[in-house]
C-alpha positions as CSV (number, residue, x, y, z in Angstrom):
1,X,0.0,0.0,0.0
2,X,1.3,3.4,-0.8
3,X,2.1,6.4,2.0
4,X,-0.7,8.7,2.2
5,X,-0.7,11.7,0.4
6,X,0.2,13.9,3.4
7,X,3.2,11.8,4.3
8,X,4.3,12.1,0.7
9,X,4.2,15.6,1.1
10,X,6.2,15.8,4.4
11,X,8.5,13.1,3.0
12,X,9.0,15.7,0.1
13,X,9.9,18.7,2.5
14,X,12.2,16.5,4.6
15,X,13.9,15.8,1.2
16,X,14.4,19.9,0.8
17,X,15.4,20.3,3.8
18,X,12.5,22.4,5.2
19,X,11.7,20.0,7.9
20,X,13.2,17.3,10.4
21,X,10.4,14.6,9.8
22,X,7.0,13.3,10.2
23,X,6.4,13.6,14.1
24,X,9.1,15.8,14.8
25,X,8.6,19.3,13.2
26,X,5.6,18.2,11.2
27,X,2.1,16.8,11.7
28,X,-0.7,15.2,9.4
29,X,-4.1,16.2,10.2
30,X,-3.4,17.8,13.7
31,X,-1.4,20.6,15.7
32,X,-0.1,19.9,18.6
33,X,0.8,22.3,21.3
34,X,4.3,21.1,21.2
35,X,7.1,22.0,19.5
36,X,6.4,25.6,19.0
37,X,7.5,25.8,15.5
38,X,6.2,23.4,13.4
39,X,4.7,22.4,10.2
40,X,1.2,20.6,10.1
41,X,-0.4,19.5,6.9
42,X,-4.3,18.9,6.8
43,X,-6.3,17.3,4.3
44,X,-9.5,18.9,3.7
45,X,-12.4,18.3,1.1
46,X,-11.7,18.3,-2.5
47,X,-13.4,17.7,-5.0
48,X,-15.8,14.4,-5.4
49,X,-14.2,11.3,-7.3
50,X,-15.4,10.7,-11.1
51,X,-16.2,6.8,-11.4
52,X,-14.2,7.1,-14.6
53,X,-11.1,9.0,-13.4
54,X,-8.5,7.2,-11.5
55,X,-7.0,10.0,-9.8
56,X,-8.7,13.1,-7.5
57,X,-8.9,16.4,-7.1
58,X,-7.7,17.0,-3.5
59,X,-6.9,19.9,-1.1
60,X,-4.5,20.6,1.2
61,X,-3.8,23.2,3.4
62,X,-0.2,24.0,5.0
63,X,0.1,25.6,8.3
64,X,3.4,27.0,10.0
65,X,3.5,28.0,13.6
66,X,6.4,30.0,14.8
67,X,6.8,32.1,18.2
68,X,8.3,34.7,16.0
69,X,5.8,36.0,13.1
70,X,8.8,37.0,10.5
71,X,9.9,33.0,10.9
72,X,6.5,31.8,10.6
73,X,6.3,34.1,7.3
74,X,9.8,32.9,6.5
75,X,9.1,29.1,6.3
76,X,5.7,29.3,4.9
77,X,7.3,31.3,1.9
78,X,10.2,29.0,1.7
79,X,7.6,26.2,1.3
80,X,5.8,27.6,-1.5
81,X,8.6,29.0,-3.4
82,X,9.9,25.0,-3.0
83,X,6.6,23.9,-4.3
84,X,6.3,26.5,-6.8
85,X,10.3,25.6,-8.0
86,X,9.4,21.7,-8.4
87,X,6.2,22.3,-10.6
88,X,7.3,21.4,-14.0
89,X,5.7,23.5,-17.5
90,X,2.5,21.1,-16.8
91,X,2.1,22.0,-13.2
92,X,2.9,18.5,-12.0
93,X,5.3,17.8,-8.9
94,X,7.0,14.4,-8.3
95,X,6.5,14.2,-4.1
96,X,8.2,10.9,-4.0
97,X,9.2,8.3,-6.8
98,X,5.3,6.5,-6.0
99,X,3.7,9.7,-6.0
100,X,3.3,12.3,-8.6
101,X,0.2,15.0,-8.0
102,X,-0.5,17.7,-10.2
103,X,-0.2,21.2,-7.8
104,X,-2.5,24.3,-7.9
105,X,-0.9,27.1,-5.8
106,X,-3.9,28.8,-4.6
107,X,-2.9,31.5,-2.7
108,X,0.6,33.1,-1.4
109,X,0.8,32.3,2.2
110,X,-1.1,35.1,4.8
111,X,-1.3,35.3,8.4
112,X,-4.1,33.7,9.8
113,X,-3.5,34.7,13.6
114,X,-1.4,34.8,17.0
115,X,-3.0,31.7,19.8
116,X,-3.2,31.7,23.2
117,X,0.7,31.1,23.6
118,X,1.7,34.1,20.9
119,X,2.5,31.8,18.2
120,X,2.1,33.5,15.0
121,X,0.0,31.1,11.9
122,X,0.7,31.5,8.4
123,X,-0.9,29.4,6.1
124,X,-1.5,29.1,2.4
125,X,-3.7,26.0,0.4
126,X,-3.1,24.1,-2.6
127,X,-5.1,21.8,-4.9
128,X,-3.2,18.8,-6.0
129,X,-5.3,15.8,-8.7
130,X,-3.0,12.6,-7.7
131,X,-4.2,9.0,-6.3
132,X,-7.2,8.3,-4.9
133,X,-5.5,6.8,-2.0
């Protein structure tokens, strides 16, 4: 069975350098209160599954928490610009050799707030057709 699509994703930005690893600096689906400055990727609903299409049209949203709001700013720029770097002419993005996922930038990162702790969030979503799975 394949990783899922967010673990292909963190396994991509552990590749560039932008983050230790899965558990460590960056989360699927959830954002824990520790570390401070992290990376958590969510899956959120995309668009529904054609019975003749054997990918789907999925979206993702990338959220990075730093105590510092120019570092938060920092990293979620670095990610994009990463993201933006890999696309090739067709928009498609080769996470991992076993997954491939055709990426739709839809916004530039923004500032979505400070928490209860002063942790700036900045936080930008993508589209991405890949595997169903």
């Amino acid at each position: 069975m394949a990783n899922s699509l967010l673990l292909d994703i963190i396994q991509f930005l552990v590749d560039k350098g932008l983050v230790q690893g899965d558990g460590i600096d960056a989360f699927r689906d959830y954002t824990p209160e520790a570390p401070d400055a992290l990376v958590s990727i969510h899956e959120y609903s995309g668009s529904p599954v054609l019975p003749y299409d054997l990918a789907a049209h999925r979206s993702v949203q990338i959220l990075v928490r730093d105590p510092s709001a120019e570092t938060a700013r920092q990293k979620a720029f670095n990610i994009f610009n990463t993201i933006h770097n890999a696309l090739n002419t067709d928009g498609r993005l080769d996470f991992t050799p076993t997954r491939w996922g055709q990426v739709y930038l839809r916004q530039l990162p923004f500032f979505m707030k400070r928490d209860e702790s002063n942790r700036a969030y900045y936080i930008f979503n993508i589209g991405i057709t890949t595997n169903i799975e």
